[in-house]
Every structure is written in structure tokens, then in C-alpha cells.
C-alpha positions as CSV (number, residue, x, y, z in Angstrom):
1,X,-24.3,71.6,19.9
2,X,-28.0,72.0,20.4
3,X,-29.8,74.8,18.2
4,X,-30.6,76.9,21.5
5,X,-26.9,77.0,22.3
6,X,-25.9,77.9,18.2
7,X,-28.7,80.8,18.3
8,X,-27.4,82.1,21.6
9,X,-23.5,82.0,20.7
10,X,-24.6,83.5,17.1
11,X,-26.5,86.6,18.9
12,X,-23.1,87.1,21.2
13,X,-21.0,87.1,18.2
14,X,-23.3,89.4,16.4
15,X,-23.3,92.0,19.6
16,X,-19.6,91.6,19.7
17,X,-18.8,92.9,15.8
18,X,-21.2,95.5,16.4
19,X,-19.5,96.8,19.6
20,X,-16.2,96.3,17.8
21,X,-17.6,98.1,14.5
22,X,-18.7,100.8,16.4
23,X,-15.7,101.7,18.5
24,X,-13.6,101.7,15.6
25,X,-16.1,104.2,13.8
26,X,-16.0,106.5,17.2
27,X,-12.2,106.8,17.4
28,X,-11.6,107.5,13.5
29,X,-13.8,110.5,13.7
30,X,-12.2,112.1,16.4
31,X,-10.6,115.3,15.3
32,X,-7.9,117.2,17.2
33,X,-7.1,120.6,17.5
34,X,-5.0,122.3,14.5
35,X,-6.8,119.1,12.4
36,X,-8.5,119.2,9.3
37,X,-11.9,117.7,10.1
38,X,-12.5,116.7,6.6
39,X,-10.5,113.2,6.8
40,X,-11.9,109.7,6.1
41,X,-13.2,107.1,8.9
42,X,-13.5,103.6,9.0
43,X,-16.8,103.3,7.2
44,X,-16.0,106.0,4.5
45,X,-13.3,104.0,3.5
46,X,-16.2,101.3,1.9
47,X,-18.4,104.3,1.3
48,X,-18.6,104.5,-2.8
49,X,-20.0,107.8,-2.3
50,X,-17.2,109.8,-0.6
51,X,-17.2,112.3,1.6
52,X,-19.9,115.8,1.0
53,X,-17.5,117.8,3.2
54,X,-15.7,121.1,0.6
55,X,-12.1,120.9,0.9
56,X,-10.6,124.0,2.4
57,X,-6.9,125.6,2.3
58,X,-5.1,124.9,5.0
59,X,-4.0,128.1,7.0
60,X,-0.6,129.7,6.0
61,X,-1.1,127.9,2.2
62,X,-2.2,130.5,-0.6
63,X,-4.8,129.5,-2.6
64,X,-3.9,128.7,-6.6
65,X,-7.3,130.5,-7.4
66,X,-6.7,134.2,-7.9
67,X,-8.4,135.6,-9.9
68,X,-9.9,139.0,-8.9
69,X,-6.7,139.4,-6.4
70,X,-5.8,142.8,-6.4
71,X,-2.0,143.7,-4.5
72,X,-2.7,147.2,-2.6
73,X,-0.2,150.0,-3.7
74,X,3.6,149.4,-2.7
75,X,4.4,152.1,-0.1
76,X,6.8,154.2,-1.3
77,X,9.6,154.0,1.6
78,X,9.8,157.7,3.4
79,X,12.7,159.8,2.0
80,X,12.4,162.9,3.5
81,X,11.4,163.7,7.4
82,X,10.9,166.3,9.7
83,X,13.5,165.3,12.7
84,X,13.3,168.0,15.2
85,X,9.9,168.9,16.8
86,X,11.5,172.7,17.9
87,X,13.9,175.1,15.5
88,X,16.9,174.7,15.9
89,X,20.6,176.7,16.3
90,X,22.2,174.4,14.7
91,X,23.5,170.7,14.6
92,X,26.1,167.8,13.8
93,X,25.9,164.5,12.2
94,X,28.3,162.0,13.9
95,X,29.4,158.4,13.9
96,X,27.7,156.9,17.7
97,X,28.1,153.1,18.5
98,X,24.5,151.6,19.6
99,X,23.8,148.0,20.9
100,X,22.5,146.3,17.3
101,X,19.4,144.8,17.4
102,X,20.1,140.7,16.9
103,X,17.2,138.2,16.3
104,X,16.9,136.0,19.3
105,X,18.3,132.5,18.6
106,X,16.1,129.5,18.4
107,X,16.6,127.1,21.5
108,X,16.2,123.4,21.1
109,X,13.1,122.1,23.1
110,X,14.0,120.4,26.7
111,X,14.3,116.5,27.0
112,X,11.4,114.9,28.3
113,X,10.8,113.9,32.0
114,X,13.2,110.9,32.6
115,X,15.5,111.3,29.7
116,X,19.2,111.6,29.8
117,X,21.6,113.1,27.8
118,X,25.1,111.5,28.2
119,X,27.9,114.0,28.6
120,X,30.3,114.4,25.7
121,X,33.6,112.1,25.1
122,X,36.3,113.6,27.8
123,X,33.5,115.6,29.5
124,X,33.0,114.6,33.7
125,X,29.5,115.8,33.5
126,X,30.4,118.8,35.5
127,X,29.5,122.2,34.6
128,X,31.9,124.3,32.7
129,X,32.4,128.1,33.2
130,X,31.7,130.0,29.9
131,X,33.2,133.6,29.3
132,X,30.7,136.2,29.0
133,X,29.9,137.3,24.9
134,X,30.1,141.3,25.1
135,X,26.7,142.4,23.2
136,X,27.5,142.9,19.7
137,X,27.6,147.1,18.4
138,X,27.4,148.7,15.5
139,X,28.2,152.8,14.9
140,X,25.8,154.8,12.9
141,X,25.0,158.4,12.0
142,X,23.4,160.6,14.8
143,X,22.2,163.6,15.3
144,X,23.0,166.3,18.1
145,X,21.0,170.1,17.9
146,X,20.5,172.9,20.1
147,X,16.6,174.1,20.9
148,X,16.9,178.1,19.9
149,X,14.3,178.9,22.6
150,X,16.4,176.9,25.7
151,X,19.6,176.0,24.4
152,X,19.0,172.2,25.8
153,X,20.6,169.7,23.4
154,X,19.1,166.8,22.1
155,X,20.0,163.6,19.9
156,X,18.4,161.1,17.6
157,X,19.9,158.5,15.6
158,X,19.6,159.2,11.7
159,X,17.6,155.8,10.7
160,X,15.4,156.1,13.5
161,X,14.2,159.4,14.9
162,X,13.1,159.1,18.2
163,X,14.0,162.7,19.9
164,X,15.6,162.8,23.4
165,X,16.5,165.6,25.7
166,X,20.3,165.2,26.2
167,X,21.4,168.4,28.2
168,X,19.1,170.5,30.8
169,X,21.4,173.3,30.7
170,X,19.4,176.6,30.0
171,X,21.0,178.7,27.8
172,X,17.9,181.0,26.4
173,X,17.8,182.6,22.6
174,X,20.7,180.8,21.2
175,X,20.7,181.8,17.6
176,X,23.8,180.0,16.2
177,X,25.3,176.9,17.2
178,X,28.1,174.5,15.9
179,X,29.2,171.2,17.5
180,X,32.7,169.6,17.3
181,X,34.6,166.7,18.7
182,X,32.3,164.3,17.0
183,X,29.5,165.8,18.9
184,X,31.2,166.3,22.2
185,X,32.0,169.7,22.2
186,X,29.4,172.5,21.6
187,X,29.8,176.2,20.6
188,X,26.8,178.5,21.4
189,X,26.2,182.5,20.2
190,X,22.9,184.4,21.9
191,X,22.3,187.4,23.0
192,X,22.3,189.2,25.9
193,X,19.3,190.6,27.9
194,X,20.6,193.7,27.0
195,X,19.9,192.4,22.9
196,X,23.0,194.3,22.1
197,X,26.3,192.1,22.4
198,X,26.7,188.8,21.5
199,X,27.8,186.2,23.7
200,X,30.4,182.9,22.3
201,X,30.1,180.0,24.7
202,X,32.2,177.0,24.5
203,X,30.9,173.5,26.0
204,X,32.2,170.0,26.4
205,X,29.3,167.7,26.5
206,X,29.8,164.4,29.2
207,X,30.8,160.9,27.6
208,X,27.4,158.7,26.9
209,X,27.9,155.2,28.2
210,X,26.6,152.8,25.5
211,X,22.8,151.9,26.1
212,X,23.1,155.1,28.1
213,X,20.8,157.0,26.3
214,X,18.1,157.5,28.0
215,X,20.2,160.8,30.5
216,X,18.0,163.9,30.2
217,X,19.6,165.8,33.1
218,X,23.3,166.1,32.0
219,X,25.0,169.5,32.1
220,X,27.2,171.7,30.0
221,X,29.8,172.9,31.2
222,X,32.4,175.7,29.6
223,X,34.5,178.5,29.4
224,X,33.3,182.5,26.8
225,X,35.3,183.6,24.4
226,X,36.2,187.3,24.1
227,X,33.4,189.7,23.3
228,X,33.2,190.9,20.3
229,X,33.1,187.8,18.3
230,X,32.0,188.5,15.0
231,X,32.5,185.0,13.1
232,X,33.1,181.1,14.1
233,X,34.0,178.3,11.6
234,X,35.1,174.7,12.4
235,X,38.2,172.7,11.1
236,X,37.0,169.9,8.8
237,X,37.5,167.1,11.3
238,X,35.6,169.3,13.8
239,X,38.3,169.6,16.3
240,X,38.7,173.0,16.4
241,X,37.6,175.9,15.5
242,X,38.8,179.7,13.8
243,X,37.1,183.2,15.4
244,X,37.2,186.5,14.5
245,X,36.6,189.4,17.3
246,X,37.6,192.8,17.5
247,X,40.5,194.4,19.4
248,X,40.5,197.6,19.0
249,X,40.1,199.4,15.3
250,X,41.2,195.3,14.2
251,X,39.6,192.2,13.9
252,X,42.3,189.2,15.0
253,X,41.6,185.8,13.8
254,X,42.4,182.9,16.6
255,X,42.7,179.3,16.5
256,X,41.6,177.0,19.1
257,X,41.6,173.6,20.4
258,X,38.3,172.3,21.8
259,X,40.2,169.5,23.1
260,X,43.2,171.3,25.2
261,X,42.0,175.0,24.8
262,X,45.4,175.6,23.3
263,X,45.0,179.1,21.1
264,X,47.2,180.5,18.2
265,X,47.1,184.0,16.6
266,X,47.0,183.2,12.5
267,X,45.4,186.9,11.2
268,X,45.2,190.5,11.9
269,X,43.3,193.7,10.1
270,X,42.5,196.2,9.8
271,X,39.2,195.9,7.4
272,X,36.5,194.1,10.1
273,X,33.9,192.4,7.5
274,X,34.9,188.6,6.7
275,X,33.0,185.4,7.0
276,X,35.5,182.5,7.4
277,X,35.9,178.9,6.6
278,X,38.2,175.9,7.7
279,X,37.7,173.1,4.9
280,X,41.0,171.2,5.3
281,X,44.0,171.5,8.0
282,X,46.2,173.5,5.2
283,X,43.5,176.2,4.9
284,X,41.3,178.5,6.5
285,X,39.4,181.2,3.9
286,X,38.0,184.4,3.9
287,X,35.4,186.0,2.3
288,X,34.4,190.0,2.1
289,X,30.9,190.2,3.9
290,X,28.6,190.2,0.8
291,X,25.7,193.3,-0.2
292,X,24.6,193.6,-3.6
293,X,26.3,196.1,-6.1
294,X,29.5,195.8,-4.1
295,X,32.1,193.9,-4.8
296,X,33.8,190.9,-2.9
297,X,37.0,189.0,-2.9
298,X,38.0,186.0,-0.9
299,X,41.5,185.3,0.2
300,X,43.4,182.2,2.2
301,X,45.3,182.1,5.2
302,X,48.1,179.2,4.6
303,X,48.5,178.0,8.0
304,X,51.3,175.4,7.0
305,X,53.6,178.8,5.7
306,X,53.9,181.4,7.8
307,X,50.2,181.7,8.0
308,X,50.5,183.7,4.9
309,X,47.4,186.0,3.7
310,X,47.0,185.8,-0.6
311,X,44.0,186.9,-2.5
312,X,42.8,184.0,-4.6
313,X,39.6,185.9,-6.6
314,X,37.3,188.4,-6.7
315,X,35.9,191.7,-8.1
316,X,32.6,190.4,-8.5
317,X,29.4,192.2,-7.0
318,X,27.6,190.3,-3.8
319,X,30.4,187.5,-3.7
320,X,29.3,184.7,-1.5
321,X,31.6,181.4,-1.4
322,X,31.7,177.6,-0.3
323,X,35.1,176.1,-0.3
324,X,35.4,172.2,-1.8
325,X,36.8,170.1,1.5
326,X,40.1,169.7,-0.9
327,X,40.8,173.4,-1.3
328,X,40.6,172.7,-4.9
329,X,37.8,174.4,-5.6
330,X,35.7,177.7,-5.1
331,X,31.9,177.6,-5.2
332,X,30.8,181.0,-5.8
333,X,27.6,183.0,-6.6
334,X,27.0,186.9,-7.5
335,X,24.2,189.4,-6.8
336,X,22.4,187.6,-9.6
337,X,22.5,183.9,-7.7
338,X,24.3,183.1,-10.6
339,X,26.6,180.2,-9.1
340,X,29.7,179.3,-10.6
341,X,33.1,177.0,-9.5
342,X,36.3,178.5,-9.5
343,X,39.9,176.2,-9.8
344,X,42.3,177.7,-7.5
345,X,44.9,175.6,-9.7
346,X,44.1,177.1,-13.0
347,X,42.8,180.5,-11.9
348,X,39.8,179.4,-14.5
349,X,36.2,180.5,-14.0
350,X,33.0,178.0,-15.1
351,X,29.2,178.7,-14.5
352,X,27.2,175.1,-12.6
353,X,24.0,176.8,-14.9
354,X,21.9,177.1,-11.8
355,X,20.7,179.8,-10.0
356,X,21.3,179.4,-5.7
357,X,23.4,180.8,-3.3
358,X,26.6,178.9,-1.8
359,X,24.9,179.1,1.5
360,X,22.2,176.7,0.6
361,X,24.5,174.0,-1.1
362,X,27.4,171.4,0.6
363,X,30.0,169.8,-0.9
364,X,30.4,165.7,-1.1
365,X,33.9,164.7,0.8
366,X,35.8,163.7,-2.3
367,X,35.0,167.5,-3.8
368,X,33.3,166.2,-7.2
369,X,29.6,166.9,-6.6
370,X,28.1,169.5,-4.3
371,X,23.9,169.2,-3.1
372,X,22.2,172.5,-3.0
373,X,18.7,173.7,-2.5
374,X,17.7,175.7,-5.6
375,X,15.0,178.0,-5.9
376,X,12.0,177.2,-7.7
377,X,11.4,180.7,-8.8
378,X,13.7,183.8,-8.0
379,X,12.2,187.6,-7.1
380,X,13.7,190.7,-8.6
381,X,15.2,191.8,-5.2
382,X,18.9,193.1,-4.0
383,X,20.7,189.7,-3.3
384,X,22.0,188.1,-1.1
385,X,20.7,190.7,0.8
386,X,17.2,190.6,0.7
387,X,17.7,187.2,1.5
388,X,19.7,187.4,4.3
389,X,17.1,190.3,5.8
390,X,14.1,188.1,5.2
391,X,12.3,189.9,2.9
392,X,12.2,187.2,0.4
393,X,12.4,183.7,0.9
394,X,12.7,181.0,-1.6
395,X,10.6,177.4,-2.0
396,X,13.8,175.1,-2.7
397,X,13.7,171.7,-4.9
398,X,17.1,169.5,-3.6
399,X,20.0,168.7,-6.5
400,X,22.7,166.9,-6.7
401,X,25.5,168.6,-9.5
402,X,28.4,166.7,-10.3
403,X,31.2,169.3,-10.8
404,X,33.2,167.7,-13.0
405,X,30.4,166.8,-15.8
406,X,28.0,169.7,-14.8
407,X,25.1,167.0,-15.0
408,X,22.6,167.8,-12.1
409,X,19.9,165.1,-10.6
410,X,17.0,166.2,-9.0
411,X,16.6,164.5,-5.4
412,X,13.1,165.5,-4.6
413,X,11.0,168.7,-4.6
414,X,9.9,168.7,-0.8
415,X,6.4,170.4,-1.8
416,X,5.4,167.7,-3.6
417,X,6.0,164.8,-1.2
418,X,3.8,163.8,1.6
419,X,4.6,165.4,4.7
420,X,6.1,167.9,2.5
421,X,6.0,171.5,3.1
422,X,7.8,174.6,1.5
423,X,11.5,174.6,2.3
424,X,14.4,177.7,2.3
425,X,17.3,175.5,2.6
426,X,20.4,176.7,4.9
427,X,23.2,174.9,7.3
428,X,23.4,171.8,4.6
429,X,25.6,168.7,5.9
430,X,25.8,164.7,5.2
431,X,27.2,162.1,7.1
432,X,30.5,160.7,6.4
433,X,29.0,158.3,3.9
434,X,26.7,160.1,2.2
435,X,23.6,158.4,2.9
436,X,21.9,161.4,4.2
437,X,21.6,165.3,3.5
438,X,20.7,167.2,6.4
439,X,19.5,170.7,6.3
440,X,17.7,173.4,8.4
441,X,14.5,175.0,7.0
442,X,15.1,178.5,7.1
443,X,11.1,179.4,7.5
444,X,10.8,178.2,10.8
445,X,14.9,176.3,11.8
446,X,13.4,172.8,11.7
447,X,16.0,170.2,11.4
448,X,15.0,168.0,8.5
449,X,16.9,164.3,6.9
450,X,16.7,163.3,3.4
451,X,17.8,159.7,3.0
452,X,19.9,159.7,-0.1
453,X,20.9,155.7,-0.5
């Protein structure tokens, strides 16, 4: 080989390495998308000096480094809440079946173009016809109450308030209302335009569809009861419900079915001042109307004999009562607020050593503890009374007493939490598993919830 040809094939080689050098270092420095840019190329590699790029954390990994790091304040999960936006007549708390919210499930990523999946042993390929899954449900508490100003209804669900108009039936002034039928059946007292008489009006509510929720325009529709209704009370499992109106110098006490309408006839009297309850389908009580100075006596109507008429206790000045769902038991307080339990097995007497009227407290379904709103600080005034009037109201703090150990637990003091305000507790209820105590304030009759579990 001549040395022109050896210089010429030496400069090729030369070019050639350097084109080859060169492509290598282009493709190794090519960074793509979602990459750390930082890596190492061809020539880095030989490079005894390394790289001068920092390292950084990838994204989504925390770094080992904290010191200074600071965690904000926990929130302290919301306890107690304001549900209506309007006062209220009154309400119910009732199991309602909802669509549950289920996390979508993942979906494996479609075969690329061209691909083939073959079909399983036995299977032709063909398409098979699956049976529809019905959406899965779950039933939760929910709340139905009656606008004082309207009488529309509306309904939330109890872990997440978000108010809806229900009914569109105008029913104006209502200023006591009790639901029954697991929230079906409705039982509204107002006033005439006359503002003298009182008017009882029994309702049954339409059947929601489920997911149906979202009806505003649905209508009441119902039949009065007599005039002269002086007291309504509702059977523990709400299906009916025990009125007292006049007939003549008398008050007679009814029963009635808010499913069939069927009525019964279970007391007559002459005295006309009682205030009635209906805690379990053996008994229906009834209490002297309270005023301070005087005093009261309670007595039961047995409607499994004879719908007998016995005094159970009394003599004692401004009685008011709450009777435990088992019949067991007597909450009781006197002109002093001083509340007590009375066994109606024993005939004994026993002070809770609290100070609150029975009309601010509710028992617990087994009839062992009982939640009450207790004053903070009580007024010299004629009670209950001065209470009922409105010339003095309280600013309650919300216990739990267990009756049988007389320990009581503070649940919260609603002044002091945020979103708080100044409560007189009235129309206490929980649902059926005591997660939450419902109440109404009786400053303004706003609905309020206070999660208990």
C-alpha cells in the first residue's frame, strides 16, 4: 500500500470513530419526559470527575432531611352542627336506604393493536350474556322536619347535611310537629287565622324511590282530628299515636293507627290538664300539667288490662316527667329543677344530683343512661313555668348520666366550640344506634346534630 493510500484510509477511519463517538454521545443525553435529567452518558462514564449536576428527590418521595418540618395542627373532626337553615316544628330521625358510594374498580389496560387474546378452555369465542349487579345500598340515619313558617318538609341524611325541600305543601305557622311511620307519616298542630283554636292534621308522606331524592314538589295529603286537641304523643315504634281532646266537661284519650286509621277509646275524665306519653306498647302515662307550688302526680293507663288507670307517684310541687322506653323507670324533676329517677318496681325515690328539667333530657333504648341539656347557671324564677313562658332561658352544656352508677360525662359545652352558640335544649332524640343526639334550640327552633361515636 502506498503512503498516500495509508494517510487517506487513516483520515476515513478517523472521521468514522468520530461520527460514531459522537452519535453515541447525542442519544445518551437524551432525556424524556417524567426522567431525571441528572443520569450519566457515554463520556461521563470515563469522566473521573463525575457529574456537577445536585441530585434532587424524586416527586412523590419525602425527603430523609427534616429538620425544621413543622406538621400544622390536626383538625379536630366537627362534632356538633347546625342542620336546619329555618326553625323548625319538629322532627324524626329514621333508618333510609341510599346508593353507597363504591370506589371505581381498576380496569386492566387494552391489548395492543394486532394482539389476540385466545378465548378460555370450553369457551366458542362468543359473547356471553351477564346478569345485571343491582347497585349496592346501605341504610343510614336521616332526618325529616317541618319549616314552622310553611309547613314544607325537608330531609338530610345525618352524616352528611345537605338540606332538601321534600314536600311543597303549605301549611303556615305550624308550631308542633311529630313524624311516625319511620318518617312516612306526619302529624301537624297550628293555628288558625282566627289565632284561637288549634288545628291537628294528620299526613302520609309519598314512598321515595331510592336515588330519588332529588323530589321537591311532592304533596301531603291527610285527614283533622277533632277540635279540641289538647295533647299528642307517639307509640315507641312510631306507629301510632295517643290524643287527648275535649268532649264536653271531659277530656277522652284516643288511640290511632297512622297506618289503617283504626281508633280505640283507652281514657275518660273529668280533670282536663295531662301531658301524655307512649314509651312502650304496654304503656301510655300521664302526667298533671305542671305550675310551680302545685303539686303533680303521674299515673298509667295499662292498655294490655282493661286499659286500667293507677297512680304510680306524686305529691310533689311542679312535677314534670320522662318515662325510660322500658317503663321501668320515672325521670322526674320539681319546681326546684331538682331531677330525680323514680323505680316503678320498688316504689324507691333517688336524686341524678343535677339540676334540668325532664323536657330537655332523652333516654338511651336500653333505659340505663339518659342525655340531657343542663343548665349552666339557674335564675331564681317560678319553674317550670317561667321557663315554659319564656321569661328565662337557660345556656345548656350536653351530659350523658348513667342511671345505674349516677356517673355523668360531659359531651361538649356548645358555647365553647366553633360554630358554637348559646343553646336551650328541648325535643331531644338519637337514632336507633346512638351515634347521634339530636335536639332543637329552643332560642330560635333550629335543628342541631351532635355526633356521639
Amino acid at each position: 500500500m502506498s503512503k498516500r493510500n495509508f494517510i487517506l484510509l487513516t483520515i476515513i477511519l478517523i472521521i468514522i470513530v468520530i461520527a460514531v463517538l459522537g452519535f453515541l454521545y447525542s442519544q445518551r443525553n437524551v432525556t424524556t419526559p417524567g426522567e431525571d435529567s441528572s443520569g450519566t452518558n457515554f463520556i461521563s462514564q470515563f469522566n473521573p470527575f463525575g457529574s456537577d449536576k445536585p441530585t434532587t428527590t424524586p416527586p412523590g418521595t419525602t425527603p430523609t432531611n427534616v429538620s425544621g418540618y413543622e406538621p400544622g395542627p390536626e383538625q379536630e373532626e366537627i362534632k356538633l352542627i347546625k342542620v336546619s337553615s329555618m326553625p323548625v316544628a319538629g322532627f324524626t330521625v329514621y333508618l333510609k336506604e341510599r346508593l353507597k358510594e363504591i370506589n371505581p374498580i381498576p380496569t386492566l389496560p387494552l391489548s395492543v393493536e394486532g394482539s389476540s387474546v385466545p378465548p378460555a378452555k370450553g369457551d366458542s369465542g362468543g359473547q356471553k350474556s351477564t346478569k345485571p349487579t343491582p347497585p349496592a345500598t346501605e341504610f343510614v340515619s336521616a332526618l325529616r322536619y317541618v319549616d314552622r313558617v310553611t309547613g314544607n318538609i325537608y330531609q338530610t341524611f345525618a352524616d352528611k347535611i345537605e338540606e332538601r325541600r321534600f314536600s311543597t305543601t303549605t301549611i303556615p305557622k305550624v308550631y308542633e310537629a311529630f313524624f311516625g311511620n319511620k318518617g312516612e307519616s306526619v302529624v301537624m298542630r297550628y293555628l288558625k287565622q282566627d289565632g284561637g283554636s288549634v288545628t291537628t292534621f294528620v299526613g302520609n308522606l309519598p314512598k321515595e324511590l331510592l336515588g330519588g331524592d332529588t323530589a321537591e314538589d311532592n304533596e301531603v295529603k291527610g285527614v283533622f282530628l277533632p277540635e279540641g286537641v289538647t295533647d299528642v304523643s307517639l307509640s315507641q315504634d312510631a306507629g301510632s299515636i295517643f290524643y287527648l281532646f275535649n268532649v264536653g266537661e271531659n277530656i277522652v284519650g284516643t288511640t290511632s293507627n297512622l297506618t289503617t286509621n283504626k281508633k280505640s277509646q283507652v281514657f275518660d275524665s273529668p280533670f282536663t290538664e295531662w301531658l301524655s306519653q307512649w314509651p312502650n306498647n304496654k304503656l301510655i302515662t300521664l302526667t298533671t300539667k305542671p305550675a310551680s307550688g302545685v303539686p303533680g302526680y303521674v299515673y298509667g293507663i295499662d292498655l294490655l288490662n282493661n286499659k286500667n288507670l293507677h297512680q304510680i307517684f306524686g305529691n310533689i310541687n311542679g312535677l314534670t316527667t320522662l318515662t325510660s322506653p322500658n317503663g321501668k323507670l320515672i325521670l322526674y324533676g320539681n319546681d326546684g329543677l331538682s331531677l330525680g329517677i323514680y323505680h316503678t318496681d320498688t316504689k324507691v325515690s333517688e336524686s341524678l344530683g343535677i339540676k334540668t328539667l325532664p323536657e330537655k333530657c332523652v333516654w338511651g333504648m336500653a333505659s340505663d343512661v339518659v342525655y340531657c341539656g343542663v343548665p349552666g347557671s339557674i335564675a331564681g324564677a317560678g319553674y317550670p313555668d317561667a321557663w315554659y313562658r319564656g321569661e328565662v332561658s337557660f345556656e345548656d352544656q350536653l351530659w350523658k348520666v348513667d342511671t345505674t352508677s349516677g356517673n355523668a360525662t360531659l359531651l361538649v359545652d356548645p358555647i365553647t366550640v366553633e360554630g358554637g352558640e348559646e343553646i336551650d335544649s328541648i325535643k331531644l332524640a338519637l337514632d336507633t344506634d346512638e351515634n347521634y343526639l339530636f335536639f332543637v334550640n329552643k332560642k330560635d327552633s333550629f335543628l342541631w346534630e351532635l355526633k356521639l361515636k
